[in-house]
N, C-alpha and C positions, 0 to 999 in steps of 0.2 A: 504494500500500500504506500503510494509518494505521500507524503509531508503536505499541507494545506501551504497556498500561496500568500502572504498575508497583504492585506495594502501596503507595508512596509515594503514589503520583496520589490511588488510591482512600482513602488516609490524610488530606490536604487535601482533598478532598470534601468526606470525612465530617465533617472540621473544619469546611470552612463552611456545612456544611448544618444543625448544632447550633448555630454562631453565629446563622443566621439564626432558626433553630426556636426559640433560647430567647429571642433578642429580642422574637420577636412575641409567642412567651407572654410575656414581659413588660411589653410595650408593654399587650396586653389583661386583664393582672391588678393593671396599678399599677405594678411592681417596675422598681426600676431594671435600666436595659438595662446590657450591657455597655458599652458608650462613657460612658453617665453615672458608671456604678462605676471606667472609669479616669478619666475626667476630675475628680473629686471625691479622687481619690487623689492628683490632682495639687496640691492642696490644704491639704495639711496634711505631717506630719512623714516622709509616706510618698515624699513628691516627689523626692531624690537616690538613692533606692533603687528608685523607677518607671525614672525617664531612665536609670539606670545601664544595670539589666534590660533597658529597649528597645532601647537604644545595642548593647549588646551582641549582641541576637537580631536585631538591623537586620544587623551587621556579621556576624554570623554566615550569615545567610540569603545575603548579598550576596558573600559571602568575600572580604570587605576585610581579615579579620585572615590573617594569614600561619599556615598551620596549627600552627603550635608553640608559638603564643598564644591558639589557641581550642581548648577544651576539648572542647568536643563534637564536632569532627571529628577530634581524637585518637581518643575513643571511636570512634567509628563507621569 
C-alpha cells in the first residue's frame, strides 16, 4: 500500500517544479538563475542576513531548534 500524498508533498513539488521552470527560463532569456541571485547576494552587504535566513530554514526544516525557539512551528 503507497503512503497518502499530503498537501504538503504536492506543496514541494510545486516548489521545485517552479524552481526548475524559472531556471530554465532563465538560463534561455539571459537572467540570472536562482543560484546566481543567491550567490551574488553573498557578496555584498546582504551576506549576515542571507546565512542568518538559511541557518535558520536549515534548522528549521531539520528541527535542530527545540520548538520554543522556532517560530514557525509555534505557528503551525
Amino acid at each position: 500500500m503507497r503512503p497518502a500524498v499530503s498537501n504538503g508533498d504536492r506543496a514541494w513539488l510545486g516548489l521545485a517544479a517552479y524552481v526548475v521552470a524559472y531556471d530554465w527560463l532563465a538560463w534561455r532569456r539571459g537572467w540570472d538563475t536562482l543560484s546566481q541571485s543567491f550567490a551574488r547576494s553573498l557578496t555584498d552587504w546582504r551576506k549576515p542576513l542571507i546565512l542568518a535566513a538559511w541557518a535558520y530554514l536549515t534548522a528549521h526544516l531539520t528541527r535542530v531548534l527545540p520548538e520554543r525557539y522556532d517560530p514557525l512551528r509555534r505557528w503551525g
